[in-house]
KEMI-497938 format. One record per residue (C-alpha): residue in one letter; x, y, z. Coordinates in Angstrom, 1 decimal, padded with zeros to 4 digits. Layout:
<nodes>
a,X,Y,Z
...
</nodes>
This chain:
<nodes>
x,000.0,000.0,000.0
x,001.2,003.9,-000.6
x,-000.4,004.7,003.0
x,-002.0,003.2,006.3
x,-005.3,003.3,005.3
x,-006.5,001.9,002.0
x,-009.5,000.8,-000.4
x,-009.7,-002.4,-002.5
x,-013.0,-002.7,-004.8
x,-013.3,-005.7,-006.8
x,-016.5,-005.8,-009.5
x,-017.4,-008.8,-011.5
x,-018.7,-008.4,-014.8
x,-020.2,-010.7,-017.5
x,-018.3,-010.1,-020.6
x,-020.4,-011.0,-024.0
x,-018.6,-011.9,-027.3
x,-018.7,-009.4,-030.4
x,-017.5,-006.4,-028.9
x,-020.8,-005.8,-027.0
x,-020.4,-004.1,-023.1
x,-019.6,-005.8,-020.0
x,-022.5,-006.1,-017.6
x,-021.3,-005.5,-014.1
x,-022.7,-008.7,-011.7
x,-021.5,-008.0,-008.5
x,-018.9,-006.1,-006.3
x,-017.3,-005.9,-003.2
x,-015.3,-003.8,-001.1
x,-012.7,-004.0,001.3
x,-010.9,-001.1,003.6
x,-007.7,-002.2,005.0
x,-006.5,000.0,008.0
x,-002.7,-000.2,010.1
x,-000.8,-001.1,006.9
x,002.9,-000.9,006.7
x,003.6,001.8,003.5
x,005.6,000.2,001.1
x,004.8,-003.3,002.6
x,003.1,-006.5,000.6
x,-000.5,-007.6,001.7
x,-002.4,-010.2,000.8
x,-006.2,-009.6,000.5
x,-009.4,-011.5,000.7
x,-013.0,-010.5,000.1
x,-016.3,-011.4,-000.1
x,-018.6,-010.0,-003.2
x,-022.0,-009.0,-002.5
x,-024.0,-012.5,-003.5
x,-025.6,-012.4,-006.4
x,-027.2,-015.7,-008.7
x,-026.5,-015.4,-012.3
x,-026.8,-016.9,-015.4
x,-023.4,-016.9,-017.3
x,-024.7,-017.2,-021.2
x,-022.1,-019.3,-023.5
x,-019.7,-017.8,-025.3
x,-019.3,-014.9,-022.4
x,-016.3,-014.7,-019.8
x,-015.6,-013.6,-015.9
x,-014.0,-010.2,-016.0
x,-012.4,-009.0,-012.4
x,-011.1,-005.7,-012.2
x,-009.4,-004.1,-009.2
x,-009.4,-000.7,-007.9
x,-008.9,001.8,-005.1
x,-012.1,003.4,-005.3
x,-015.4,002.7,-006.3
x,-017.5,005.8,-006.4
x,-020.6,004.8,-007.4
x,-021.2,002.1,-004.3
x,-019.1,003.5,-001.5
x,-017.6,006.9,-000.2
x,-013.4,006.4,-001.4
x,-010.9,006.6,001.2
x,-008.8,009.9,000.4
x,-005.3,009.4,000.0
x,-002.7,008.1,-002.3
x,-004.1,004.8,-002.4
x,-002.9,000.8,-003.3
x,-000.8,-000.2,-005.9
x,-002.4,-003.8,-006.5
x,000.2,-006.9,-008.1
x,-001.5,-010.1,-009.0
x,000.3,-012.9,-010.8
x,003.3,-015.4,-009.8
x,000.0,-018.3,-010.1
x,-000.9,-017.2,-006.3
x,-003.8,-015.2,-007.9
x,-007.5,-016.9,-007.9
x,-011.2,-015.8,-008.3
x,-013.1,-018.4,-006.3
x,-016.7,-018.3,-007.7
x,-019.9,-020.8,-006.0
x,-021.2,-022.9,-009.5
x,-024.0,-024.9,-009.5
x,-025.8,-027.0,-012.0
x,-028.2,-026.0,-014.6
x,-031.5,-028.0,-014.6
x,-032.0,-029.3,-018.1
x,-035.5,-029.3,-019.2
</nodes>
């Protein structure tokens, strides 16, 4: 993190095939606090539960960010620069089966 105090917004989005726009799913939001500036983290959250209906052909889309005006008040500041990768990265998603009729 760049300071103490610190924001981490995660939305979910369906992402359709031919160019057409991504249709946000869910979100969630997480506000870390007594961080060590400079130091590594490692960050869990929990998306607001939503059941949906991912089509064929259409792909999970995560994106990360510090703020997230439209759902929740940012934390001022310099924010979180956010690293993901080395295969320690993983969206964790509940699936179930679709009922054939």
């Amino acid at each position: 993190p760049l300071q103490e105090r610190v924001q981490i917004n995660a939305l979910l989005y369906d992402v359709p095939p031919a160019g057409r726009p991504p249709r946000l799913i869910t979100y969630g939001t997480a506000t870390l606090e007594g961080l060590e500036p400079g130091g590594e983290n490692a960050v869990s959250l929990e998306l607001v539960a939503a059941d949906y209906l991912l089509e064929a052909g259409h792909r999970f889309r995560l994106t990360l960010a510090g703020a997230n005006p439209s759902f929740v008040l940012p934390v001022p500041g310099k924010g979180a620069r956010v690293v993901y990768g080395d295969g320690r990265s993983f969206l964790e998603l509940p699936l179930r089966e679709v009922a054939q009729d």
